[in-house]
C-alpha positions, 0 to 999 in steps of 0.5 A: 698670896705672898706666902704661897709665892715664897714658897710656903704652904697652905697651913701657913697662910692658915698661920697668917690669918689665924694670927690676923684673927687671935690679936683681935680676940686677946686684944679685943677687952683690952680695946673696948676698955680703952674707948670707955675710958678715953673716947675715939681718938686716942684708940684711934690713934693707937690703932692707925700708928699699929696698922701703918707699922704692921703694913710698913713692914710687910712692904720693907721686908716682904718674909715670912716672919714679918709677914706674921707680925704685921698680921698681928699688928693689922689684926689688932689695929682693925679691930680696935679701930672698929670697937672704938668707931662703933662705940662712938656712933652709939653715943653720938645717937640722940635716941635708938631710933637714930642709933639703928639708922647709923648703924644701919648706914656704917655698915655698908663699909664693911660690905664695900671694903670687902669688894674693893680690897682683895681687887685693888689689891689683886690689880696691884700685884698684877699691874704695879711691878714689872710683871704679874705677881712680881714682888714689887706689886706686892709691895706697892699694895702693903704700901697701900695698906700702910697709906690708908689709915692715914686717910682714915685718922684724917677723917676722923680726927675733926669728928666731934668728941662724945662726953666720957661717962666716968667709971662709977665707984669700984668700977675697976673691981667689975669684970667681963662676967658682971656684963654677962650677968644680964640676961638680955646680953647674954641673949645678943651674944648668943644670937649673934654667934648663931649667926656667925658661926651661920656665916662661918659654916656658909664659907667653910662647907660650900667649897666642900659641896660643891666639889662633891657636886663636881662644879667648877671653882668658878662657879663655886667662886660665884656662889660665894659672891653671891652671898657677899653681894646680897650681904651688900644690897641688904644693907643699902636697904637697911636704913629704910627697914630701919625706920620701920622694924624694931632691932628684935624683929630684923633679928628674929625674921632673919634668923628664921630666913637663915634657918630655912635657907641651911636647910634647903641648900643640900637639896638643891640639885644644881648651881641655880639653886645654890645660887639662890639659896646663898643670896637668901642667906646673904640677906638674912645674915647681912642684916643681923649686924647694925640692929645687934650693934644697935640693940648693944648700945641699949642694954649695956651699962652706958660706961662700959659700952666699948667693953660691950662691943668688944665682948661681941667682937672676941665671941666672933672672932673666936668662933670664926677660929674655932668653927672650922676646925670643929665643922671639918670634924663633925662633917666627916662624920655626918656629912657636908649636907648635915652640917647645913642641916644641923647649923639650921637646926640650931638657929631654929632653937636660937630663934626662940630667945629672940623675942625676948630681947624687944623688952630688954632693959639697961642695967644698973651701972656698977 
């Protein structure tokens, strides 16, 4: 919003939120390595000192040029802090069972903060300066921002510390592509990027159906709410499911759910149907996340269990970046609707490997 208001344009909040997004991918290894090496807090740390400094600038000197470096600071700060957070959840869980009812409980966060974000922050711009929009309500939101990881270091900083389990001989030799080497992890992965790129082709083409169909943003605006609050609700009712389903079982149905519910979004004919079809997918895609977190946790080699989230997080953040541009190229040739159709297709052949991961083993440490 600040960028439109100094007068630039829409490819330049692209810029913005694609530098948000390539910190997080080009940092992500990085990150993960880090929290196997030395636990929570010193990534935390780190990660509170870039978030304040990316935020702190922002407020000081609202231009564009510091707008673009603290999206890169705040963008890698994030999604360190979140690497390191969930690598510790995993290790503190006496056995999976636990493991997937923390998750399951962590991932309400998420959900809440992207509620209570975008308003605070909106009622901030409009109420906290003179008049609505006006800079100085910009900057008292930055300043939020730069508060906020305070808050979250002063949390934390008392959490119990998780042993570090020491990298094995010729540890520092093993790459990414040794984790890869596991069937049962590439089988998450993939399962976890049809699902992404399901969320992705969800926010990107219903705006463009929906203009097709001459509804109103509002209601457009609507729909896309939708979605975000049966994401949430799901994932309130999370920790009872998790008791009694397994990972591969929540991952399956809601794979299956998602598929069928791409494929009857563009035969509905109004926004009532729309409506449902997008709370159906809401559901199904908010409650892949803490079992695909879980089920990480136990097919990764115990030491480099942070190096395992953060390979999750750079094929989500990756394809969150790429996705768009290749939907906006294969929709003008197919169509809005086939876009939905053929993302469906897609998870349907997807569905088949989930099964496969209700017997996945650890393994071997390097």
């Amino acid at each position: 919003l600040l960028a439109l208001k100094l007068g630039y344009s829409a490819a330049a909040v692209g810029v913005l939120l694609a530098l948000f997004a390539l910190s997080a991918v080009f940092l992500a290894l990085p990150a993960g390595r880090l929290a196997d090496r030395h636990g929570l807090h010193l990534p935390l740390a780190l990660a509170v000192s870039a978030a304040m400094l990316g935020a702190g600038l922002a407020a000081a000197w609202p231009v564009f040029a510091v707008l673009c470096a603290s999206a890169l600071l705040v963008g890698a700060a994030a999604n360190a802090a979140q690497i390191a957070l969930q690598r510790h959840i995993g290790r503190l869980a006496s056995d999976a069972a636990e493991r997937k009812l923390a998750f399951s409980w962590i991932a309400i966060a998420p959900a809440a903060a992207n509620f209570a974000g975008p308003l605070v922050a909106g009622l901030l711009i409009d109420r906290a300066g003179p008049q609505a929009g006006d800079l100085i309500g910009y900057r008292w939101a930055f300043g939020l921002m730069a508060a906020l990881p305070l808050l979250c270091w002063a949390l934390l900083r008392g959490t119990p510390r998780a042993p570090v389990v020491p990298a094995a001989a010729g540890e520092e030799r093993a790459s990414v592509w040794d984790l890869l080497g596991h069937a049962a992890m590439r089988r998450l992965l993939l399962v976890n990027w049809l699902q992404s790129m399901a969320w992705d082709v969800h926010m990107f083409v219903l705006p463009l159906l929906g203009h097709e169909r001459g509804l109103s943003a509002s209601v457009i605006g609507a729909l896309q709410g939708a979605f975000a609050v049966a994401a949430a609700l799901v994932r309130m009712a999370l920790p009872l499911l998790a008791r009694r389903l397994a990972e591969w079982q929540v991952i399956y149905a809601s794979t299956l759910l998602a598929a069928c519910a791409l494929l009857a979004y563009p035969w509905m004919p109004g926004p009532l149907g729309m409506g449902a079809c997008s709370m159906v997918l809401g559901v199904a895609l908010g409650a892949v996340q803490p079992m695909v977190m879980s089920l990480l946790h136990e097919v990764a080699p115990i030491e480099r269990q942070g190096e395992a989230m953060a390979l999750r997080s750079l094929t989500m953040n990756a394809s969150s970046f790429t996705m768009p541009m290749l939907f906006g190229s294969i929709g003008a040739v197919i169509g809005t609707g086939g876009l939905f159709w053929l993302v469906a297709l897609v998870l349907a052949l997807g569905a088949r490997s989930v099964p496969a991961l209700g017997g996945a083993a650890r393994p071997p440490s390097a």
